[in-house]
C-alpha positions in Angstrom: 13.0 17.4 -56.3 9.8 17.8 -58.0 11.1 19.2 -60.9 13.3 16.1 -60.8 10.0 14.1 -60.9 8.3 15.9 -63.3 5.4 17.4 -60.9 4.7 21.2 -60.9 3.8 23.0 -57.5 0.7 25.0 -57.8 -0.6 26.9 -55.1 -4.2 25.7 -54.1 -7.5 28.0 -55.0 -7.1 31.0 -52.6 -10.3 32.7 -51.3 -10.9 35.8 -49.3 -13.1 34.3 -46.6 -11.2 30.1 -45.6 -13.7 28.2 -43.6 -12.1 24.8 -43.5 -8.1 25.6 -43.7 -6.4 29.2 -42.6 -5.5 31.5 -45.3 -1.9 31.6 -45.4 0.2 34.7 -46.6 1.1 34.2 -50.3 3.8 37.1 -50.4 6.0 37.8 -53.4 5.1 36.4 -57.2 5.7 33.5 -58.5 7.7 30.2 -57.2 8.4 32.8 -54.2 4.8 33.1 -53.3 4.8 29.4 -53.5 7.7 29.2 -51.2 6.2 31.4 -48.9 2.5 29.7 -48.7 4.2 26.0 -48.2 6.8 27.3 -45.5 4.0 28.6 -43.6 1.1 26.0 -44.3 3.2 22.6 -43.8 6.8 23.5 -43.2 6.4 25.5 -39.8 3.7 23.3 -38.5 5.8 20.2 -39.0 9.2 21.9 -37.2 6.5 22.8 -34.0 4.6 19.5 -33.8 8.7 17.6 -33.7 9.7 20.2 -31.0 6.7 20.1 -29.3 6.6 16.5 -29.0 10.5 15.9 -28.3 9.8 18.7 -25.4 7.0 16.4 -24.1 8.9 13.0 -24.2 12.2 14.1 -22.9 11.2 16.7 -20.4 13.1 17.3 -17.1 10.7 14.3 -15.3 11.3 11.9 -17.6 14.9 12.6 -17.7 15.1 12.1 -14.7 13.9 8.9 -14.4 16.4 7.4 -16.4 19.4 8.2 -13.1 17.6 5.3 -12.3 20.4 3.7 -14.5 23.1 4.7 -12.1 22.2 1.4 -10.4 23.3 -1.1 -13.5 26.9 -2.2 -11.8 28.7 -1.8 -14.8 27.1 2.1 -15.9 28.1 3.0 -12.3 31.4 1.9 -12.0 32.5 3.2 -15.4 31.0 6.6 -14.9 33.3 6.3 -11.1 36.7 5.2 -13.4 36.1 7.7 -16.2 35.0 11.3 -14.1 36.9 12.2 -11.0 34.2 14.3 -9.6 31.6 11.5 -10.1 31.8 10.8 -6.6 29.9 8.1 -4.5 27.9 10.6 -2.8 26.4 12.1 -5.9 25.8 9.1 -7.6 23.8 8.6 -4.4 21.7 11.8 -4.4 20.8 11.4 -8.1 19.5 8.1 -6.9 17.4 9.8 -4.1 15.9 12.7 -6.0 14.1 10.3 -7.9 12.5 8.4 -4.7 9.6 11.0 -3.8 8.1 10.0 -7.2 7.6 6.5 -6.5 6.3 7.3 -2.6 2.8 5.2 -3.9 5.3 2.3 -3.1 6.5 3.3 0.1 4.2 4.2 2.9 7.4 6.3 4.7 9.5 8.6 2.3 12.2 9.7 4.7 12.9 6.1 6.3 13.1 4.6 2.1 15.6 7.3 1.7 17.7 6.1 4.6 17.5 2.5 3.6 17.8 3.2 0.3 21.1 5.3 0.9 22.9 2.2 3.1 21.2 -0.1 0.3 23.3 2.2 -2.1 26.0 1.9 -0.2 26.2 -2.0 -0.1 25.3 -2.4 -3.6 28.4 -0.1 -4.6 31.0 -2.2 -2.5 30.3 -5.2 -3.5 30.5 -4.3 -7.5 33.9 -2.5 -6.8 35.4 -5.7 -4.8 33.4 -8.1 -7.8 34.9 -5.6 -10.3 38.8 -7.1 -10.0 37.7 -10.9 -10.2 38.1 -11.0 -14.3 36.0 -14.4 -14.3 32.5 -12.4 -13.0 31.1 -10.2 -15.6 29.5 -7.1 -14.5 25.6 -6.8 -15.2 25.1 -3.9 -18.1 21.7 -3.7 -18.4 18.5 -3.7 -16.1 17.3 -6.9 -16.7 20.7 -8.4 -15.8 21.2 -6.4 -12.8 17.8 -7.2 -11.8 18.5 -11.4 -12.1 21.8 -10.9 -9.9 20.0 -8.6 -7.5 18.8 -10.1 -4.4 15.2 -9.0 -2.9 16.2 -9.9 0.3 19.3 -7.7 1.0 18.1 -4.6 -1.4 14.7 -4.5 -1.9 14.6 -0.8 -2.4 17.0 -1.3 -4.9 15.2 -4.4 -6.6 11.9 -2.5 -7.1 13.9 0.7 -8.9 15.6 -2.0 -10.9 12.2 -3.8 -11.7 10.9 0.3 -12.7 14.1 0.7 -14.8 13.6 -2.4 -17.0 9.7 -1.3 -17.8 10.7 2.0 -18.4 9.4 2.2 -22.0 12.4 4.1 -24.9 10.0 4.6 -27.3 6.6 3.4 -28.4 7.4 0.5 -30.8 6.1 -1.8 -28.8 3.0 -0.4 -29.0 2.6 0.2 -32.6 4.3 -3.4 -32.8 1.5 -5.0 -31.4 -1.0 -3.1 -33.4 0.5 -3.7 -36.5 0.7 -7.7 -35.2 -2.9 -7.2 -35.0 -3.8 -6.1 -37.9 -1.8 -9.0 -39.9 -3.5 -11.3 -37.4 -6.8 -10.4 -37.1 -8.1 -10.6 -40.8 -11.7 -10.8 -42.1 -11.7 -15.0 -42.0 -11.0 -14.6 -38.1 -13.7 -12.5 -36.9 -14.7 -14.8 -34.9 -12.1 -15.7 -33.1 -11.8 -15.7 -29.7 -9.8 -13.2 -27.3 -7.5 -16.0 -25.8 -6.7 -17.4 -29.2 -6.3 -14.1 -30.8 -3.6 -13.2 -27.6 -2.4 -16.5 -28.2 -1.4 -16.1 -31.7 -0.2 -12.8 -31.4 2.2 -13.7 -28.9 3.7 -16.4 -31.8 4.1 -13.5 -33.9 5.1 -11.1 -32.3 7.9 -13.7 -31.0 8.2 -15.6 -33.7 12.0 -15.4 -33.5 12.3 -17.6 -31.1 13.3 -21.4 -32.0 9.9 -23.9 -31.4 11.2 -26.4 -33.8 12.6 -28.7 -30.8 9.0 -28.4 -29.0 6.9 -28.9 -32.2 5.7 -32.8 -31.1 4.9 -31.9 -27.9 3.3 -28.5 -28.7 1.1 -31.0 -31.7 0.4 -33.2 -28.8 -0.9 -30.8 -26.5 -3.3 -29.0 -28.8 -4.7 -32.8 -30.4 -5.3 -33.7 -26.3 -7.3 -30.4 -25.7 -9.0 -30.2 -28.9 -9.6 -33.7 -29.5 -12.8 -34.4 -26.6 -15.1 -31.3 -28.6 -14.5 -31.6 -31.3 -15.7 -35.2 -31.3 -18.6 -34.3 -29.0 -19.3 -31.5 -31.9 -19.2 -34.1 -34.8 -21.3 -37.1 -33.1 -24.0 -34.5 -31.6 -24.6 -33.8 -35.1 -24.9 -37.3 -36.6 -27.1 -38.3 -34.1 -29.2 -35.2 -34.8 -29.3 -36.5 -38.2 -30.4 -40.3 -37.3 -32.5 -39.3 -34.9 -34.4 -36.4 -36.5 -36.1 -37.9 -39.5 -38.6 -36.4 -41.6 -41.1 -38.8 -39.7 -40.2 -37.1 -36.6 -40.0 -33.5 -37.7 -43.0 -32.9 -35.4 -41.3 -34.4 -33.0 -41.4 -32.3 -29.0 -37.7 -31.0 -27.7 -37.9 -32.8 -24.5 -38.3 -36.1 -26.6 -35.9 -35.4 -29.5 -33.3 -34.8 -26.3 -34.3 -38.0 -24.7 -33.4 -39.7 -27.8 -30.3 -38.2 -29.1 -28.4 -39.3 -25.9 -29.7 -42.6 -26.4 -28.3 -42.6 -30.1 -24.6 -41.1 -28.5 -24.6 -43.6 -25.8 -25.4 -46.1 -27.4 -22.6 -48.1 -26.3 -24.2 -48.4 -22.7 -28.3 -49.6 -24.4 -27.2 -53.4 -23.5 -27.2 -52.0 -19.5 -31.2 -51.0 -20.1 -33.4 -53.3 -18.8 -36.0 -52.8 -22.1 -38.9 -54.8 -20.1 -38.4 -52.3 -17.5 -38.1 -49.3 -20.0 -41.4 -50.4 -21.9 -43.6 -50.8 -18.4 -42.4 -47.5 -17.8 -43.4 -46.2 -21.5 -46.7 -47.8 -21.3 -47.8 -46.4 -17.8 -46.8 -42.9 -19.3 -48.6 -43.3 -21.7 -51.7 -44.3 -20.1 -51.5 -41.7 -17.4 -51.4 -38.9 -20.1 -54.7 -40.3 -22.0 -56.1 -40.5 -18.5 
């Protein structure tokens, strides 16, 4: 390939002593001792670090977790139709091997496994006699199994179902939502806030879902909550402008306060008795020389 592309492979400058990368055995002449260094430096390392991590992710624990789908109706019932040995009684203690590592959930291990075994036993019967009506379709995934699942008669059985549907497969999610961010969060929206940010990330993140039927009401809603500050923001500054003069840039907080209300609410100076206002004033003002 990279004589395809026209590059040459070279092997990096070789000392005796490496202090920042491990001298690799460079074996052989030539495009073999090339081989040879590149096998070892990048080709080795990369084969560990994919066995190493797929020895991590699917170890026997996690694998284990995921009996938990013997509970979908329609996993369960073709696993029962397809393999004889498959019996209802293994199905069952796959199910309760995996209880003792939820017992956080359950104050009493040994009585969950007994409820959880009948709960087994009801959920089973009633899929198989469901199973000949053509008109019902069977629930293939967790989240359906979960909707038609009540809390009531198999609790035990809706919380495994509720851990089988969050069960992450993989970790797009989480680079989904980082890479949301960083298309989201540029350099003009610093300053945005949290709530806005999740807001908008949730719209793009989503953003396959249909809105156009909501888009008048969604416009109305953000013009009703945006509409009472940023009006207050606009007229606090105008007055600030009337008000604060360059004859009254000396002009005391307290006072420059007392004034800018005034110049908002205006609309309510023909209520002020101004007789009253300018007694008031003057006696102020006399007590203060005083």
């Amino acid at each position: 390939m990279a004589t395809e592309l026209g590059f040459e492979i070279k092997l990096p400058r070789l000392v005796k002593t490496m202090n920042h990368r491990a001298n690799y055995p460079t074996e052989g002449e030539g495009n073999k001792a090339i081989e040879n260094y590149y096998r070892c430096s990048i080709y080795i390392p990369l084969l560990d670090g994919i066995y190493t991590d797929l020895k991590t992710r699917l170890n026997p624990n996690t694998l284990e977790l995921f009996d938990l789908r013997l509970l979908i109706p329609k996993i369960f019932l073709t696993i029962m139709a397809s393999d004889k040995n498959a019996t209802r009684q293994i199905l069952q203690q796959r199910i309760l091997k995996i209880v003792p590592k939820f017992n956080y959930l359950w104050q009493n291990d040994e009585y969950t496994k007994d409820v959880l075994a009948g709960e087994y036993d009801l959920w089973l019967n009633m899929w198989q006699n469901q199973s000949n009506n053509i008109e019902i379709k069977l629930p293939s995934t967790a989240i359906s199994s979960l909707i038609v699942c009540s809390k009531d008669m198999f609790p035990i059985i809706f919380s495994l179902l509720k851990i089988l549907a969050t069960l992450p497969v993989s970790i797009a999610t989480a680079e989904r939502s980082f890479s949301t961010l960083k298309r989201v969060k540029t350099w003009l929206r610093t300053t945005i806030s949290q709530e806005r940010l999740n807001d908008l990330c949730l719209l793009n993140v989503h953003r396959d879902l249909n809105l156009c039927n909501k888009s008048e009401t969604i416009i109305n809603n953000f013009a009703s909550k945006n509409k009472s500050s940023t009006a207050s923001n606009e007229r606090f500054f105008s007055s600030l402008k009337r008000v604060k003069s360059y004859l009254r840039s000396s002009m005391c907080n307290e006072r420059l306060s007392d004034l800018k209300v005034i110049a908002i609410k205006k609309e309510d100076s023909n209520k002020i008795d101004l007789d009253e206002a300018v007694d008031r004033f003057s006696k102020q003002k006399v007590e203060g020389i005083s």
